[in-house]
N, C-alpha and C positions, 0 to 999 in steps of 0.2 A: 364138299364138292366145289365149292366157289373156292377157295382157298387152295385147290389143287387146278383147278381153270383159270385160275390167275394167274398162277406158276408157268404153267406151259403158255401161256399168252405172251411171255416174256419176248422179245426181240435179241437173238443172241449176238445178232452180228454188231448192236449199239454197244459203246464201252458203256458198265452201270458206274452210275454217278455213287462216291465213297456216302455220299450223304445219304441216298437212298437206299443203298448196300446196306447201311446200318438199321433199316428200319424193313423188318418184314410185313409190315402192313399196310405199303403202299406202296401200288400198280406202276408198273412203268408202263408206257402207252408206247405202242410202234410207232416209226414215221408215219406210215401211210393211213390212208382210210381204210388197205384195205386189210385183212387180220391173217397174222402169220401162219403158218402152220402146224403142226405142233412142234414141239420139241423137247429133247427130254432133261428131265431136273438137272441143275445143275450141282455138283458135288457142294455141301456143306463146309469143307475147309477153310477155302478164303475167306468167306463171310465169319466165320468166325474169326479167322487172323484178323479183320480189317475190324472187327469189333473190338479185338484186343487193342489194337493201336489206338485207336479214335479213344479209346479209355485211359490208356498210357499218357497221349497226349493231356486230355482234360485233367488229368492228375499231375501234371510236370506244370501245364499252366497255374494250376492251384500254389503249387510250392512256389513258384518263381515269383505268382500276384502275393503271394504272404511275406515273401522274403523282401521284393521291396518295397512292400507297402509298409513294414516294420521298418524299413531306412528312410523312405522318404517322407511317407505320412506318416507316420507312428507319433513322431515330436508332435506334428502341425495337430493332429487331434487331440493328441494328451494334452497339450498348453490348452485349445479350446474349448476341449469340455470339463465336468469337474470331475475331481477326482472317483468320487461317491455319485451315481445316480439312482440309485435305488434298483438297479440290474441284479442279474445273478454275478454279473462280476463284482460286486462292490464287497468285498471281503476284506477283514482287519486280516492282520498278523494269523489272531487266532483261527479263523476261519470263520466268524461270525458275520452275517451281514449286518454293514453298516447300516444306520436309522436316521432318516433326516428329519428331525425335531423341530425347525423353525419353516415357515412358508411368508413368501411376499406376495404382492400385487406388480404387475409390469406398470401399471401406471400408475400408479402411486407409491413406490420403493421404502417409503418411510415406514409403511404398513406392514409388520412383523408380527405374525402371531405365532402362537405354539401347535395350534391344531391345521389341519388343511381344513377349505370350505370356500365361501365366500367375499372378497374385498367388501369391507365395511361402508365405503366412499362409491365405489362406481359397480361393486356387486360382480367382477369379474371373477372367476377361477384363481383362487391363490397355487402359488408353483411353491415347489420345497427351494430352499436356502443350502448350498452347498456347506456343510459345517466347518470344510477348512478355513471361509472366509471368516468367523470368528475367532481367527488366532490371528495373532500381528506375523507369525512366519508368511513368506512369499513365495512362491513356487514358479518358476520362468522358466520355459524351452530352449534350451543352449542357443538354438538358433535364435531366439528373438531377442537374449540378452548379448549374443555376438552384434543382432542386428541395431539395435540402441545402445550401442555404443558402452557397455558397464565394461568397466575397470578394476580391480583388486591391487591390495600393495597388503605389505604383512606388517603386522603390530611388532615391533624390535625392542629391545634393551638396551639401553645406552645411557650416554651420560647427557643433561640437561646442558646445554650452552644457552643464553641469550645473547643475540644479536641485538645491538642499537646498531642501527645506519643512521646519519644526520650528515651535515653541510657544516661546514667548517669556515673559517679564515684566514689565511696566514698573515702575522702580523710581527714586527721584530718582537724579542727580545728584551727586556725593560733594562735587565741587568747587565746588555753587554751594548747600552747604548752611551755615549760620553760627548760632552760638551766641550768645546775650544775656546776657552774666552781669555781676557788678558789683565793683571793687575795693576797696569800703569798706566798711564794716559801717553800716546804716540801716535804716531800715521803710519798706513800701511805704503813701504816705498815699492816695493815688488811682489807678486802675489804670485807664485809656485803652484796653487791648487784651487783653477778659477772656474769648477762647474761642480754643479751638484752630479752624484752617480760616479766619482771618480774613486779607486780603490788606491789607501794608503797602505800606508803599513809603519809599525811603530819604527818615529824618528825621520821620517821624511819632512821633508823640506815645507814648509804650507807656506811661508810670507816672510816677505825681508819688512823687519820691523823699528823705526825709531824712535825714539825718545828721550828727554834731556834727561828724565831720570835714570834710564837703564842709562847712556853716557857719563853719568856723573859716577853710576857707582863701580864700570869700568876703569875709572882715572880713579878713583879711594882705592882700587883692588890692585893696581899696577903701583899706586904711589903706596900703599902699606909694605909691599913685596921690596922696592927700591928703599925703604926705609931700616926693613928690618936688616936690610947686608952691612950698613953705615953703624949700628949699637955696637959701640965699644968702649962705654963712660961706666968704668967699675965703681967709680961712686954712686951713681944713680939706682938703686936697689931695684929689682925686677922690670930694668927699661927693656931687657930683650922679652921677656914673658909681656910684658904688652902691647910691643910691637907684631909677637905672634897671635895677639888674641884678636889683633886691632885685621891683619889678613884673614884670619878663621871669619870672622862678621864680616868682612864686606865679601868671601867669596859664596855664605850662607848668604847676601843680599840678594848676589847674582840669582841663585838656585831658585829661590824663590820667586824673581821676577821670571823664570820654565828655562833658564839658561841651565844647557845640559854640561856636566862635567868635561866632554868633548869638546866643548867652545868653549870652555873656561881657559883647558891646556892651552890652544890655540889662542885664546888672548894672550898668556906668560908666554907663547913664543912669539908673538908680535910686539908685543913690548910697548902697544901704542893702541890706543881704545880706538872702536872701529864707531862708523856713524850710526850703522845697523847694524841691527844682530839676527839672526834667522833665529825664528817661531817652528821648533819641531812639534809632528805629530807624536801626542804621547802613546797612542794604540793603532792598530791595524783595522780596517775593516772600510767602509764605504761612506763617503760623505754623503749624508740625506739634510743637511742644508747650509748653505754659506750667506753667509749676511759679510761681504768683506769684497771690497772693492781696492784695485788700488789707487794710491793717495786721501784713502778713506781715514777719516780720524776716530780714532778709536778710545774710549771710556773705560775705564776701571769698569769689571763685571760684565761687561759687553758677549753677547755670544757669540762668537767669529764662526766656528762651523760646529754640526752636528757631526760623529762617526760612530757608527751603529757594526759591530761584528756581525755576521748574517753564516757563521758557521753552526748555527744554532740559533732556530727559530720556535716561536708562538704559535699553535695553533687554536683559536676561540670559537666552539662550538656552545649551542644554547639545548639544554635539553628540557622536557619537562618535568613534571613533579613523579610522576610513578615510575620515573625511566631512573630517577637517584637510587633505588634499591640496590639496583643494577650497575652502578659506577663506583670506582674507589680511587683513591689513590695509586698508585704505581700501575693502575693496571693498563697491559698493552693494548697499543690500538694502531688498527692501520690505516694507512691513508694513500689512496689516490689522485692522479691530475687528470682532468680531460683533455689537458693537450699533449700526456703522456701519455699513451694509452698501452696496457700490457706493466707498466710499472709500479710497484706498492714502494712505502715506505714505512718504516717500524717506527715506530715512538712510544710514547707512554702521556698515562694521567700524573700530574706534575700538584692539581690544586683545584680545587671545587669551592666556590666561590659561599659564604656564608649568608648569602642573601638571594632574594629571585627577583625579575621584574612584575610588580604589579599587573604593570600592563597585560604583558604577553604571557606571565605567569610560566615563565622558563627561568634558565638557572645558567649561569653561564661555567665552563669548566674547560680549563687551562690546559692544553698537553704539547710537549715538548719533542721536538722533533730535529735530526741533524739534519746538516743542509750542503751534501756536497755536491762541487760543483755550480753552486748558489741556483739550483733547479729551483727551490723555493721562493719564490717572490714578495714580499708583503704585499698585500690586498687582493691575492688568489686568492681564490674559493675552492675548495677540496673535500671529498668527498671520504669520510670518517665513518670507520667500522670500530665500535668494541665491542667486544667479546669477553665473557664472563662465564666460569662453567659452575653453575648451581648447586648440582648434584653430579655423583658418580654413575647411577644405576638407575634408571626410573624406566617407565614404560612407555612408548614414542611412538605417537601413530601420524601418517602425514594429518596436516589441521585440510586437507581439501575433504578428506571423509567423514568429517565432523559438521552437522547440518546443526548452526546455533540461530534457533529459533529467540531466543529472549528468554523464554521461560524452560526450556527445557535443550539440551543437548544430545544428539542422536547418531551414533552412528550404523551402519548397517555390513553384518558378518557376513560371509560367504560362507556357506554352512556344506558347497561343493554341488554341483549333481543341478546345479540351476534353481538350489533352496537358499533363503537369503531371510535372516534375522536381524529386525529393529533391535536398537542395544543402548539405553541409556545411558553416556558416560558422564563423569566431570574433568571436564579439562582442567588445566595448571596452566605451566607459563607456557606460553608460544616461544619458539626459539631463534627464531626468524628467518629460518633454513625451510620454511615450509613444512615444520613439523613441530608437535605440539605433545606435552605432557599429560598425560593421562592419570589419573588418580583413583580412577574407578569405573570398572565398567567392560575392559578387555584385558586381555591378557598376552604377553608376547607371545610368538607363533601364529595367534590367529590372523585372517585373511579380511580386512575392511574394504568397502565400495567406494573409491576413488572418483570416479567418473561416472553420471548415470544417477547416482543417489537422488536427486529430486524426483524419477521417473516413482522409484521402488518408494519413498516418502509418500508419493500421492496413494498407490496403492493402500501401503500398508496401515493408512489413514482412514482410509474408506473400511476396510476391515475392523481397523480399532473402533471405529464408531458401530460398525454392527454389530461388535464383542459389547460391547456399554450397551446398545438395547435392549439386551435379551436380559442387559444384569440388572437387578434391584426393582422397583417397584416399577407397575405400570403408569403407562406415563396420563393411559386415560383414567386414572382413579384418583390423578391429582387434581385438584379442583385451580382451575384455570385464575391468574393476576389480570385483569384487562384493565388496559391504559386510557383516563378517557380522553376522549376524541375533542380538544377546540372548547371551547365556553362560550355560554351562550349571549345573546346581546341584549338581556334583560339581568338587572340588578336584583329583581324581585317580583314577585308574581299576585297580582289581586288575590283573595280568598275562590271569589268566582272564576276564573282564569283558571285557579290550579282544582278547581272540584270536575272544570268542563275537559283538560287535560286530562285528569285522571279516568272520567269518562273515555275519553275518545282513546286512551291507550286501552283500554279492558277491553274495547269493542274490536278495534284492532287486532288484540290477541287473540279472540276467539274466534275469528275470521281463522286468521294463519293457523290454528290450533286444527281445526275443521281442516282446512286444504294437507297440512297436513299430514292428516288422518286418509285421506284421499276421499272427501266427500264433498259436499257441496246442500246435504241436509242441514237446514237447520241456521245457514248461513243469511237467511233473508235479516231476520231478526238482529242481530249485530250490523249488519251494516245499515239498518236503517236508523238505528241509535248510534253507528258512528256518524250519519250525514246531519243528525239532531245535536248530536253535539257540537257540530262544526257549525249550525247555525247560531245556537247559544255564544258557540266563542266569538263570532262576529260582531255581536250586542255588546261585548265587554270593550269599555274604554280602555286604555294603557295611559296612567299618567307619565309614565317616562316617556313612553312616545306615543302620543297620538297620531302618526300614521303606522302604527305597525303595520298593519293588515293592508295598510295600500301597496308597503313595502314587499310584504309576501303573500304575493299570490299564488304560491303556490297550496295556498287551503283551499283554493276553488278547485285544483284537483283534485284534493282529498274526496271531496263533497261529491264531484262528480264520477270518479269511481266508484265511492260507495254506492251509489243510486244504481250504478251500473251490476253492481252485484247483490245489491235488495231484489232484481230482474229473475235472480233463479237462474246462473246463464249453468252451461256443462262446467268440468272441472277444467278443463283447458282456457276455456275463454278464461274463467272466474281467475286463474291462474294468471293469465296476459294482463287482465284487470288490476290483483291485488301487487303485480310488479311494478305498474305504474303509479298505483297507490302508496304502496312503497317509497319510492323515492322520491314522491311529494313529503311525503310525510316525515320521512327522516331531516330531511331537510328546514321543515316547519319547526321539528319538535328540537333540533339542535339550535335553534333562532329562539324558540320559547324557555327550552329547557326542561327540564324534569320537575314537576313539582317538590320538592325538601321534603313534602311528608308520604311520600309514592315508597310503596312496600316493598317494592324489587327494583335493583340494580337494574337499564333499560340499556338494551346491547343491540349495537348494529351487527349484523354477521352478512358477511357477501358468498354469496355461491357463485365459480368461475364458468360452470355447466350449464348454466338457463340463460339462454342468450347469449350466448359465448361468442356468438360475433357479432355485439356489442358492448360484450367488458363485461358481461354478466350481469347476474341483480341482487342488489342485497334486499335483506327484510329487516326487522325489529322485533325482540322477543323477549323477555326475560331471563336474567341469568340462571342459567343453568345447564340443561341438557340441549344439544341441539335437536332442534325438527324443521328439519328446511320443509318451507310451504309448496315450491316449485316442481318436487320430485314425490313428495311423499315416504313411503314405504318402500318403493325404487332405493332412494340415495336421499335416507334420511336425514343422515349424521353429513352429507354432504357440505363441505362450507373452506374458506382458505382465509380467511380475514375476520378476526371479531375486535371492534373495539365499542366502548359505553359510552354513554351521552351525557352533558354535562348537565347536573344539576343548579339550579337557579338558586341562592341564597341557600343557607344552611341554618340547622337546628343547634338549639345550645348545644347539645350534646356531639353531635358532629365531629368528626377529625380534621383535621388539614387538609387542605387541598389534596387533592393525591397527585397534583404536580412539585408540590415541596410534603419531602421529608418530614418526618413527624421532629425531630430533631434538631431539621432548618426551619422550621415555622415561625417567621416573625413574632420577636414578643409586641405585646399589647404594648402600646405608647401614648394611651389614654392621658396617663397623670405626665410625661414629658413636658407638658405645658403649665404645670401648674405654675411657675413663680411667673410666670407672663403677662404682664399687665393687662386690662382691658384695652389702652390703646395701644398695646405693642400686638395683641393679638389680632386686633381690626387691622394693621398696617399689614402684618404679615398674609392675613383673609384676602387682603388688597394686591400684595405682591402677588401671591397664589394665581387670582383670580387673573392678571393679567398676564402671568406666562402661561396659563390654560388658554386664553385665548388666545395667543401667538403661538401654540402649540396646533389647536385649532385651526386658525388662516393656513399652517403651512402647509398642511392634509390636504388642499385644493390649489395648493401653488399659490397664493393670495398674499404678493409682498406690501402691498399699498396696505392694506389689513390687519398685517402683524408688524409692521413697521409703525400705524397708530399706536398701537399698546408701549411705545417705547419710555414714552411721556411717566403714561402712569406709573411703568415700572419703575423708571426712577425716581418717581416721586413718591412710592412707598418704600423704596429704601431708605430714602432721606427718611419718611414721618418713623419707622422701625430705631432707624440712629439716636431719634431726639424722643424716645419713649420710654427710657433708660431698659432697653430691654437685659436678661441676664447675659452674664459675661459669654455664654459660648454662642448667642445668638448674635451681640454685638460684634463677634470675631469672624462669624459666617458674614454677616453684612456687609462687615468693611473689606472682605476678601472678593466679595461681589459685585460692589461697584465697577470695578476695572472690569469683568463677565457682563455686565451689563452694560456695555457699552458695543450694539451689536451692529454691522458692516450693512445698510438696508441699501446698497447701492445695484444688488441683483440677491436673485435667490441662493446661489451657490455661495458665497461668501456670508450671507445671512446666518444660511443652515449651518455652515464652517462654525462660525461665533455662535450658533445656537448652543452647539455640543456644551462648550464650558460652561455654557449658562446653566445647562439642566444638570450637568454634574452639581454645580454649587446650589442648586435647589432642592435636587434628595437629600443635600447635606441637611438643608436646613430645613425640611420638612422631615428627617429623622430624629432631631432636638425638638424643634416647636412645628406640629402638623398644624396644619389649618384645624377653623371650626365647621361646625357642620351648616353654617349659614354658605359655605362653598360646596359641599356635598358630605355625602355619609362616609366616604373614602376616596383616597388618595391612591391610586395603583402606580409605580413604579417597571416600570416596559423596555425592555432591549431588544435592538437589530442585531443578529450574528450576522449579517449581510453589510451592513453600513459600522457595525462595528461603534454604535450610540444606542446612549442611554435618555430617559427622559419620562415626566408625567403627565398622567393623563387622569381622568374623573371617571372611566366605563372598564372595564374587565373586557371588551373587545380591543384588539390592539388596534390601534391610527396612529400608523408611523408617518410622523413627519419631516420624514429627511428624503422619503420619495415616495407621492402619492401612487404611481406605478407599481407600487409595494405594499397596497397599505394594510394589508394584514400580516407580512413581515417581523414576524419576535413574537415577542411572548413577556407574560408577567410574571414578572421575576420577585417583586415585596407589594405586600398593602396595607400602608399608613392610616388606618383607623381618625377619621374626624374625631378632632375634641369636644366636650359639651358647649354645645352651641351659645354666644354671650350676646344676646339684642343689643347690647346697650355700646356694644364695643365701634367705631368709628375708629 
């Protein structure tokens, strides 16, 4: 009835809205208040045509939002999400759903386990690990590898060239350079060729030259020639045969003094010896030096000028040692000019030189180049290509796609489709063309990552490291190396000292054991025996230092947390308490030490979550498993820093320091002393004793201080001299006087001369240590900051090259005191 009352309620003469057309269960209301009259159904066709369309429509918008949501967003999701999510779509090949095996922590990434659950560290919700990120393949969105920039180029076959490029120098010639000089003694009367740089050619003219001797033997060569026409005494047997021999030698005179055959003739047609004779050039080429002036007198041997040919030039390039594989004889090379630009020239390797220079550890090698138009100049500089082909056929990929780490070489394939494969190769020679021999690792035809390669590096890094987590054992079932932390500033520790220690650490632990556990029963009782022991340790003397305890006060905090938690507080306060107890305490017990006979390793571990804006708070615990006190059962294993606390003196049995190697561990140098006389080892107790104390003075800046001790120093190297010490001590000694003689006019030039001092004192306290009347050991201490060495009497470092610094290094040897000799002075 309502549903037929509603019908005719309709308003016919309103157009109906398409929207409400489509829906037969809601009224259309008339304009007015006041209600229509009836009227009758309206025919069912158009509503249902208009239901057709509105349906047509929603299904045409469906295909068009799919079609390009698969062009425009299709990439932009696929790049972003992984491939496998554990949906109904995540299907292999086979049709199987994929299975994601490993799960992480968002806040803590390191955390990889096998099952899903809980973060071990902060207790959140572990997420699954996409399993493609444990393959080194890449997978990138065309568009975002269009967008950064990646590049490809193809791995080719060809032949191996190397290029050497090097710097050159043009220089003449050796073989086509000639000297002008003269065999007689005369003056130059005219000079034909008066500047250096002037181009001869063979037989020009250079200098009118005279001399009495080239005159004399013009007049023997005209009167030989007038003598022999006059032989006509046929009694005289062979007068014509030596009249001709008597010409033949004096015109060989001429020749030899550079008289050309052409000035000879021209003598026999003058008939009358000339005063000069022209000086021809014997070759062509350019004069690079004249020593000849005219009226100049000139000597037998004299060098009148240089002429150097420059149709054929030098060029001297220097190469190094690995670049010789690569050069030989005849081989071609080209050469360019910078002030020719666009022109080569051809030459070749001529001679490789049989030696290198030390110095520069280069090689020098010879190449031969022609010179026309004399474009070459001696003392350019020219820029020298050779080129040498290796091989025929090898495999070439440009060297920009080859990412050479030092240890490993990488390149990366284009596998197509926006997939990209890490590819270990081994390069060969580089060619110098920008591409580089490959030996192993690709193959020609495939496609390498040119440009972009660091982007896909980082990536593919991040993946290989979470392929290596999942691989091989776990990492929490290796039992942890800790490094200890610092040494402490006690040599050795009273018997009561290390019983009250061992005390106050047990009580301590069972404090932190209780917290956490998450309780606070049972906690009165340790801390009141840790505040008992801290009163005992107050009572104990320190003969090393009688003020320790004035020194750290920080035992009065220990003392008065504990008191604060014998109170019974809740787990929170008792929490706030044992953090501030904490780091009194770590701090005491790295100043004390560990007792040598304490049964577990004692580890500081820091939690970055309990106080976090503060720097957090570390505890103290024994090695092993972690229980952080601050969270408990929360964020047990919670912790980002562990390191152990240094033990005070060592048991016989003991290992080495664990800051030196078992390996490096100073041998014992007890018996080094023994040929050392009683007084050479009192002088040497005496030397010791006063670079200790000017090592001392210089920790507080105190020049007036260590500038006293200069005296005694050298006055036990004198008494060490005259104590007939052994030969290698008497060698250190006399090397140390001159070391000993130190600059005390300010502190900076002090400490300068300090340095050589202390070198030349580990020498000698490496042969002969001191006795134990200076102390039980000698420690040996380096700056890596001041870049000095030097000793000292305590296993806490005091550098003194600047008080500013003065825990600065570290103990690098320790010189074991000899058996201690009363009697030695």
């Amino acid at each position: 009835m309502n549903n037929d009352h509603n019908a005719h309620d309709r308003d016919e003469s309103k157009p109906v809205s398409p929207l409400n057309a489509g829906d037969g269960n809601t009224p259309l209301q008339s304009a007015g208040n006041q209600e229509p009259p009836p009227s009758p159904k309206p025919p069912r066709g158009p509503r249902v045509w208009i239901l057709a369309i509105v349906i047509v429509a929603i299904g045409l918008g469906i295909l068009i939002g799919a079609y390009w949501g698969s062009k425009d967003g299709g990439r932009s999701q696929q790049a972003m999400q992984p491939v496998s999510d554990g949906g109904e779509n995540s299907m292999d090949d086979s049709g199987d759903s994929s299975t994601v095996e490993y799960y992480t922590c968002g806040m803590h990434p390191w955390v990889i386990l096998p099952n899903p659950g809980l973060c071990p560290i902060c207790h959140m919700d572990l997420t699954p690990l996409d399993p493609d990120k444990f393959t080194g393949e890449i997978s990138i969105d065309p568009v975002v590898t269009q967008n950064i920039g990646v590049r490809v180029a193809p791995v080719v076959s060809g032949p191996v060239v190397r290029l050497i490029r090097t710097v050159g120098t043009v220089t003449y010639d050796e073989t086509r350079v000639r000297d002008v000089n003269i065999k007689i003694p005369g003056w130059i009367e005219k000079l034909h060729v008066d500047y250096e740089g002037a181009e001869v050619k063979s037989g020009d003219s250079l200098f009118e030259f005279y001399s009495p001797k080239l005159y004399s033997a013009q007049s023997e060569y005209l009167t030989a020639l007038r003598m022999q026409g006059k032989v006509g005494v046929d009694f005289i047997p062979d007068t014509a045969l030596d009249a001709g021999r008597l010409i033949a030698d004096a015109r060989v005179q001429l020749e030899f003094y550079d008289i050309t055959p052409e000035q000879i003739v021209a003598l026999e047609a003058a008939g009358e010896p000339a005063k000069t004779m022209t000086i021809r050039s014997p070759h062509s080429g350019i004069v690079i030096a004249k020593h000849a002036n005219e009226g100049m007198k000139l000597d037998p041997g004299m060098r009148v000028f240089q002429i150097a040919d420059l149709s054929k030039v030098w060029i001297m390039v220097s190469l190094y040692e690995y670049q010789l594989p690569f050069v030989q004889v005849g081989q071609q090379a080209t050469m360019s000019l910078p002030y020719i630009p666009g022109q080569t020239f051809k030459g070749r390797v001529i001679y490789v030189y049989p030696y290198l220079d030390e110095k520069t550890r280069q090689i020098s090698v010879r190449l031969e180049f022609e010179n026309p138009g004399l474009l070459l100049k001696p003392g350019m500089f020219a820029s020298v290509d050779l080129q040498s082909t290796l091989a025929r056929d090898r495999t070439i990929a440009p060297r920009s796609a080859v990412i050479d780490t030092g240890e490993r070489q990488v390149a990366f394939v284009s596998l197509g489709e926006g997939r990209f494969e890490p590819r270990d190769v081994l390069m060969g020679v580089e060619t110098g063309y920008g591409q580089v021999e490959i030996l192993d690792g690709l193959k020609p035809g495939e496609m390498v990552v040119t440009s972009g390669q660091f982007l896909l590096d980082s990536e593919s890094r991040i993946r290989e490291s979470l392929a290596k987590m999942i691989k091989g054992d776990l990492a929490s079932e290796q039992q942890a190396v800790v490094e200890v932390s610092g040494a402490s500033e006690l040599s050795s520790l009273p018997a009561a000292m290390s019983e009250g220690i061992t005390a106050a650490l047990g009580s301590y632990f069972a404090i932190g054991d209780l917290l956490a556990s998450d309780t606070t029963d049972g906690v009165v009782t340790p801390s009141r025996a840790l505040a008992g022991s801290v009163d005992e340790l107050l009572r104990i003397e320190i003969p090393e230092n009688p003020h320790f305890w004035h020194q750290h006060d920080e035992i009065a905090t220990v003392r008065g947390k504990a008191l604060e938690l014998a109170e019974g507080p809740d787990i929170e306060t008792a929490r706030l308490a044992f953090a501030d107890l904490s780091v009194a305490l770590v701090k005491l017990v790295k100043a004390t030490g560990v007792p040598p006979g304490y049964d577990a390793e004692v580890q500081e571990l820091h939690c970055p979550m309990y106080r976090e804006g503060q720097g957090g708070s570390a505890w103290l615990q024994p090695a092993g498993d972690v229980r952080n006190p601050f969270f408990g059962s929360v964020m047990l294993e919670c912790f980002d820093e562990r390191t152990a606390l240094p033990v005070t003196g060592k048991r016989a049995d003991d290992a080495p320091p664990s800051g030196i190697p078992a390996g490096d561990a100073p041998e014992s140098n007890t018996d080094s002393n023994a040929s050392v006389s009683p007084e050479a080892q009192g002088a040497i107790d005496a030397l010791v004793r006063a670079y200790l104390t000017i090592q001392n003075r210089l920790t507080v800046d105190d020049l007036d201080g260590a500038g006293a001790q200069l005296h005694a120093l050298h006055g036990a190297l004198s008494q060490i001299g005259s104590a007939s010490p052994p030969e290698s001590v008497a060698r250190l000694v006399s090397q140390m006087h001159g070391s000993a003689n130190l600059d005390s006019s300010s502190l900076v030039s002090f400490r300068q001369d300090f340095r050589g001092l202390s070198d030349m004192m580990i020498e000698l306290v490496r042969v002969a240590p001191p006795s134990t009347s200076v102390g039980p050991a000698v420690y040996h201490a380096y700056c890596p900051m001041e870049k000095a060495h030097w000793l000292q009497t305590s296993e806490v470092v005091a550098n003194p090259y600047d008080p500013g610094m003065l825990r600065c290094g570290s103990i690098k040897e320790e010189f074991q005191a000899s058996a201690s000799k009363e009697d030695a002075r």
